[in-house]
N, C-alpha and C positions, 0 to 999 in steps of 0.2 A: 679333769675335774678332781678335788682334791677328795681324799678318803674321809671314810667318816670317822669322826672322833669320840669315842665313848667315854663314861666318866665314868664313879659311883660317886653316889653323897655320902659324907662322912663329917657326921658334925665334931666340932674344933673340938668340944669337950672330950667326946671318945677318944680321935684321934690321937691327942696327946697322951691321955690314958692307957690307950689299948693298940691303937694301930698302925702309929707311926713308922714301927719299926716292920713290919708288913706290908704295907702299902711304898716305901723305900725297898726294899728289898724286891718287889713285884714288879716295879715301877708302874703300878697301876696310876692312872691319872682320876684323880677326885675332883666333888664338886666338896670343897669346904665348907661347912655351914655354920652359919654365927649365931643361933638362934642359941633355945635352951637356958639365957642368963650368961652369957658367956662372957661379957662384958664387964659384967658383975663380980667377975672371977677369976678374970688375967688382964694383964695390964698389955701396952701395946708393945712393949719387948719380950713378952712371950711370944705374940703376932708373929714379932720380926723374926725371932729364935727359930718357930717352926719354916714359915716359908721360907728363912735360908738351906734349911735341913732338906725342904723337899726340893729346892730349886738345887741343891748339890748333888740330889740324888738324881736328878733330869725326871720328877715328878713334872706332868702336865697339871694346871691346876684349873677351874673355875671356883665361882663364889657366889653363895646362897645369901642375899641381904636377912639380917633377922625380920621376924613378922609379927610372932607373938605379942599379944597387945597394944602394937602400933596402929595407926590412924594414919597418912599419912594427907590425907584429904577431910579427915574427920571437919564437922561441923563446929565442935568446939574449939576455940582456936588454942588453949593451952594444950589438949591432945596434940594437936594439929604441929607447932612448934615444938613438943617434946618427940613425937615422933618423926619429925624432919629429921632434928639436930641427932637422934641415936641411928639414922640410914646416915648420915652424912659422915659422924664417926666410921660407922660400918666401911662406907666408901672408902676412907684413908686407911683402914688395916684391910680391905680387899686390892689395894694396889702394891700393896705389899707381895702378892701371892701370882704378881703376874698373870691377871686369868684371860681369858677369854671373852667371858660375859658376866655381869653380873647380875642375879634375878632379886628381882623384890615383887611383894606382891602390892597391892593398890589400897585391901585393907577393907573392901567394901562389906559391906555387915548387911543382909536382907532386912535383918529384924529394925536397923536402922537407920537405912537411907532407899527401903525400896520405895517408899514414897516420896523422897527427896531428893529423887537421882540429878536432875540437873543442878541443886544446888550442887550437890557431894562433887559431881564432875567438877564444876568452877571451881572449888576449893581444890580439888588432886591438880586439874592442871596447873595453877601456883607451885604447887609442891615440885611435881614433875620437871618442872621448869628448873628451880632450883638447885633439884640433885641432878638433871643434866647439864649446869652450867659447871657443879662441884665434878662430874666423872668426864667433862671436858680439860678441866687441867689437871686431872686424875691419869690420863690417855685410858678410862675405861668407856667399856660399853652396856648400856644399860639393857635390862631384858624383864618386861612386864610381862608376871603368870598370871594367868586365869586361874582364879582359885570358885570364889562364889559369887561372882558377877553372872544375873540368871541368862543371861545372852550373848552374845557376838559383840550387841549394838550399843552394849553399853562400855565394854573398850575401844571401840573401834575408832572412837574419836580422838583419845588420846594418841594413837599413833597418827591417824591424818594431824594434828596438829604440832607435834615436837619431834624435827628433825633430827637421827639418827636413834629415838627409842624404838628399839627389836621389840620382838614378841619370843616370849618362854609359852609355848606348849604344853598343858598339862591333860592328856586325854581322859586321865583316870578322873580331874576336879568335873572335868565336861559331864563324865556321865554321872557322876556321886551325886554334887553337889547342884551342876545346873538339870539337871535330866534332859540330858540332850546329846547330839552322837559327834562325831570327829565332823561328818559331814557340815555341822551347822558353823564350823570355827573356821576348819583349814583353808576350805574355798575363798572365807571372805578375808583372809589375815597374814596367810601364806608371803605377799611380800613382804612383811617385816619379820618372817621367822628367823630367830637365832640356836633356839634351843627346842628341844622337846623332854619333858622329863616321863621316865619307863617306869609305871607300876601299872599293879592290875588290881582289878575288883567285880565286885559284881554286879554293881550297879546300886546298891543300898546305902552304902557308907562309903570314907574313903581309906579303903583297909591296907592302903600300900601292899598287896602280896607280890609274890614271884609273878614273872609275866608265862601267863600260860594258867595262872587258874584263876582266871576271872574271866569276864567274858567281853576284854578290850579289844578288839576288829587289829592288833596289831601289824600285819603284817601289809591289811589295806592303806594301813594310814602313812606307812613306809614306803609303800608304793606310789600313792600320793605324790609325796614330797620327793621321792628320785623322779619321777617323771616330768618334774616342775623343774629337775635340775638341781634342784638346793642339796647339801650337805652339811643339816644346822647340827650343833654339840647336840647328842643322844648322852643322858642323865641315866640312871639305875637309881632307881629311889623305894626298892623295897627297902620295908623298917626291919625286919629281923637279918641279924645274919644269917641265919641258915635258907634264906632267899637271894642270897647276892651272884652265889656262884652258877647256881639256877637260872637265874636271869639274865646273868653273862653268857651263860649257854644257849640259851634261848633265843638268845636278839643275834648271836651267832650266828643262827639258823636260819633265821630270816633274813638277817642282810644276804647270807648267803643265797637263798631261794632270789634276789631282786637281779632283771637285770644287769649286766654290765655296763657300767656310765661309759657313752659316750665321750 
């Protein structure tokens, strides 16, 4: 069975900014993130500039689709189009970076579509469709996160219906945003898992801290997933730095505490 693979997120702006030369010298393997305007800001031979730099340094990469104000199932259809067309850019400078998976989230809005949900579904799965035909002659892999979808039942169809969309993992959105535990996700989701992304909370907001002071069941939810066999990309996604090293410590621990795979 193969090892498991850990990341941190590191969005493109910083990066460049601040961490390049850090994250290269570590060879820590990032999840790159395009959010923030970033598109706004560098052109696609910046793109190319960095991931040859980390790909010279034998950087491991993955790639965060941008999300901020995207739709990408919205009801209206000029959202609905503008936010296809800036994942589908997204996709062409995430293959640049060689990743792994690449996450987007689905875009779902309570205050929006919670009384609309079968519409909003028919309109995503269009979309969906779409950006998996564009990350098929991209050779990537797609990976829908639960952000604020209040249930299970409302992704779950998109993966029964579009062959090779993974599932991203986010346990910290489960408890924040839908108020509900790992229990209600992994059971029913687990074979399309690719990724799980690591923060903690306390269950109020979604405050990205170190993992270990918030009150996420970590190390069940780890157990979980090795007992199923799986070994999906494990993400770090606290927001401050002075939580990264913390957190790298931490999931240390606990992989260390799991079993020996089989």
């Amino acid at each position: 069975m193969r090892e498991w693979r850990v990341f941190v997120s590191v969005p493109f702006d910083l990066l460049v900014e601040r961490y390049l030369p850090l994250v290269k010298e570590r060879g820590l393997a990032v999840e790159v993130s395009l959010d923030r305007g970033v598109f706004d800001r560098f052109c696609f031979e910046d793109f190319r500039r960095v991931a040859g730099e980390l790909r010279e340094a034998g950087v491991r990469c993955n790639v965060h689709a941008p999300f901020c104000d995207l739709s990408p199932g919205a009801l209206d259809s000029l959202v609905r189009e503008a936010s296809i067309r800036r994942l589908r850019e997204a996709l062409r400078v995430a293959a640049l970076f060689d990743p792994e998976t690449v996450v987007l989230h689905s875009g779902y809005h309570p205050g929006y579509h919670r009384e609309q949900v079968a519409r909003w579904q028919e309109s995503l799965h269009g979309a969906i469709e779409r950006l998996l035909a564009e990350a098929r002659e991209l050779g990537l892999t797609l990976a829908l996160e639960n952000v604020f979808e209040p249930s299970v039942e409302v992704l779950k169809p998109f993966f029964e219906v579009h062959p090779g969309l993974t599932w991203c993992f986010d346990p910290g959105h489960a408890q924040a945003f839908s108020r509900s535990r790992w229990e209600d996700w992994l059971p029913v989701l687990y074979p399309y898992l690719s990724e799980i992304h690591l923060h903690d909370n306390r269950g109020e907001w979604d405050e990205h801290l170190a993992l270990g002071e918030g009150t996420i069941p970590f190390f069940e939810i780890l157990s979980f997933v090795a007992e199923k066999g799986l070994r999906p990309v494990l993400t770090v996604e606290a927001h401050a730095e002075e939580a990264v090293a913390p957190s790298l410590s931490r999931l240390r621990e606990l992989l260390g505490r799991l079993p020996p795979a089989a």
